[in-house]
N, C-alpha and C positions, 0 to 999 in steps of 0.2 A: 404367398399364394392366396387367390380367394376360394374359400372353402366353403360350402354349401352344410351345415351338419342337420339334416333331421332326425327331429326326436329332441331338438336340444332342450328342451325343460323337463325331461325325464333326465333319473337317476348318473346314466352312463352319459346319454348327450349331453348333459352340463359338463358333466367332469371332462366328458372330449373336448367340447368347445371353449371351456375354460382352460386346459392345457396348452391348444393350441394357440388361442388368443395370446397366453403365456409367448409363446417362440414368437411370435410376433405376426402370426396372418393374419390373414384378414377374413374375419368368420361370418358368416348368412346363417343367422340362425331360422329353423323351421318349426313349428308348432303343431296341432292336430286342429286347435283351435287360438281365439284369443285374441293378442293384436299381434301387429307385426305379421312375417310373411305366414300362409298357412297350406295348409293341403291335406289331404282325404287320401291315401296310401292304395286305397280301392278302388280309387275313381280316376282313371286314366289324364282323364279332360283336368281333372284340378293339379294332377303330375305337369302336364304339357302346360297350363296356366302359371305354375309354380314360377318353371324354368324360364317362361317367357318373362316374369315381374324380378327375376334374382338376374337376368343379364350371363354374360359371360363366367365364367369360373374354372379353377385349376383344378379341383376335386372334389370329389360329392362324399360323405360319411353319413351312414344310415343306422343310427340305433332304435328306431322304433320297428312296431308292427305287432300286431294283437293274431293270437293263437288262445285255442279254447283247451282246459284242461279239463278231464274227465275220463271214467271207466269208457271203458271202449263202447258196450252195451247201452251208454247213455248220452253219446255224443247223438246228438241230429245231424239230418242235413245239413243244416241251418250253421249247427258249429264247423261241422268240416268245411263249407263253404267261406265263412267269413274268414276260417284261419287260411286257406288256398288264396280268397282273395287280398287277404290284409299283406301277412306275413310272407307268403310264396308271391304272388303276382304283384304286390304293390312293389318288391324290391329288383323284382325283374324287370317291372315297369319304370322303375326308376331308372335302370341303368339303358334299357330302350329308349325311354324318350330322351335321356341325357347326351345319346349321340350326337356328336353336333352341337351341343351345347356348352362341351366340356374343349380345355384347347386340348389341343395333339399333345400325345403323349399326359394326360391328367389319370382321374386313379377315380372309381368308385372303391367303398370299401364298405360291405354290408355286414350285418350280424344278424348269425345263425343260434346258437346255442349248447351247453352239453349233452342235452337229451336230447340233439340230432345223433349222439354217440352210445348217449347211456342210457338209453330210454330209463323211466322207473311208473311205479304204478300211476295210470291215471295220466299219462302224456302221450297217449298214439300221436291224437292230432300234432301237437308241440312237437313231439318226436319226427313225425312224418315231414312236415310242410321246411324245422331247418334244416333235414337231409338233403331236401331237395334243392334249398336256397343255398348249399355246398357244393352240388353236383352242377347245378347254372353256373357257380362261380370258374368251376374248372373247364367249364364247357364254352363260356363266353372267356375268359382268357384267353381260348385257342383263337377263336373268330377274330378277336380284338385285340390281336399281337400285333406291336408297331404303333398300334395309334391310341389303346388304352391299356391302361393296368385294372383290373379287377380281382379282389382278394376279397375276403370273409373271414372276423373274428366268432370265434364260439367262445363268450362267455360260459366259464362254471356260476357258482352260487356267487351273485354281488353280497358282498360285506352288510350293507346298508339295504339292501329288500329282507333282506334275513332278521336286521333286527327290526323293523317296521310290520313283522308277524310275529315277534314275538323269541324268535331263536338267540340265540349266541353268534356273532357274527364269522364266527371260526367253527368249521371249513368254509373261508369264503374269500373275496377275493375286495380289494376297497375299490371304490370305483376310480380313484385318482389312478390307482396302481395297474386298473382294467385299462386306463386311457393309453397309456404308454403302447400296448399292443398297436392301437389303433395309430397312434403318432408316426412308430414305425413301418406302420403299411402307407400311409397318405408318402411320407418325405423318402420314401423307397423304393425300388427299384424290383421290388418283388409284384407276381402275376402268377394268379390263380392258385393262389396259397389259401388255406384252410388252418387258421391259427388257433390252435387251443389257449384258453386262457383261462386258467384255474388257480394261478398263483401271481404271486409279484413275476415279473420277468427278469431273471438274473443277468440278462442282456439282451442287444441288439437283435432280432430276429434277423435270421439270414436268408 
């Protein structure tokens, strides 16, 4: 398959797109910036530009998107807007303009997060925006039965952001071991699934 991964030079998008690359597809890596392909999650026009320079493709895998952390009392505008347009509408956007882009029957597969579940202090925005990048997912699976698949991983704590601040990398999750989720939603047969992913996966999601 050719697969589409954006985010791929971040933590999870390497280890997806190295996994995958592993079974043998054929990967389009995306960036924020840089060389090679890029695009602005926010900006509609650089989505629809993206898809037009990467060609045809089997499935899209989305691990980026920027969400603002902070006490509730001190978010702005400002913050709640970029995390709606980054993290909420850039991933909606993805899967909108990829209609028609992706062949029949291919698979978007985005990430949301655990504090779309567990909120904790200082994540409303982060908490708010991948709730609702979960509820798109079950909502656009109904519209997009037959001709697409669309699912969403919720990463827990990555292994490897945990030690990059300093923590213990336990409770956390490695990102080789977060890829596997995402493997089994692209080569599968599942739609509009919401996958927690906090641990190694002891198997096959069903």
């Amino acid at each position: 398959m050719k697969i589409l991964v954006v985010g791929s030079s971040g933590i999870i998008g390497s280890a997806v797109a190295n996994a995958l690359s592993e079974r043998g597809q054929d990967i389009v890596e995306v960036t924020h910036s840089g060389e090679g392909l890029t695009v602005d999650l926010s900006d509609i026009a650089s989505l629809k530009a993206m898809y037009q320079k990467a060609g045809k493709l089997d499935a899209v895998v989305c691990t980026a998107g920027v969400a603002q952390f902070g006490p509730l009392e001190e978010l702005s505008d400002d913050d709640f807007a970029q995390s709606i347009e980054n993290k909420l509408m850039g991933q909606v956007n993805l899967v909108r303009c990829g209609i028609g882009q992706i062949t029949d029957g291919g698979s978007f597969t985005l990430t949301s997060g655990g504090l779309s579940q567990k909120p904790a202090l200082a994540t409303t925005a982060v908490s708010m925006v991948g709730a609702a990048v979960e509820a798109f997912v079950k909502g656009a699976a109904i519209d997009l039965e037959g001709h697409y698949r669309v699912n969403v991983v919720s990463p827990g704590w990555v292994a490897e952001s945990r030690v990059q601040i300093g923590l213990d990398p336990m409770p956390g999750i490695w990102a080789r071991d977060l890829a596997e989720y995402y493997i089994d939603l692209v080569e599968g047969l599942q739609t509009g699934q919401v996958v927690q992913a906090e641990a190694a996966k002891p198997d096959r999601i069903s």
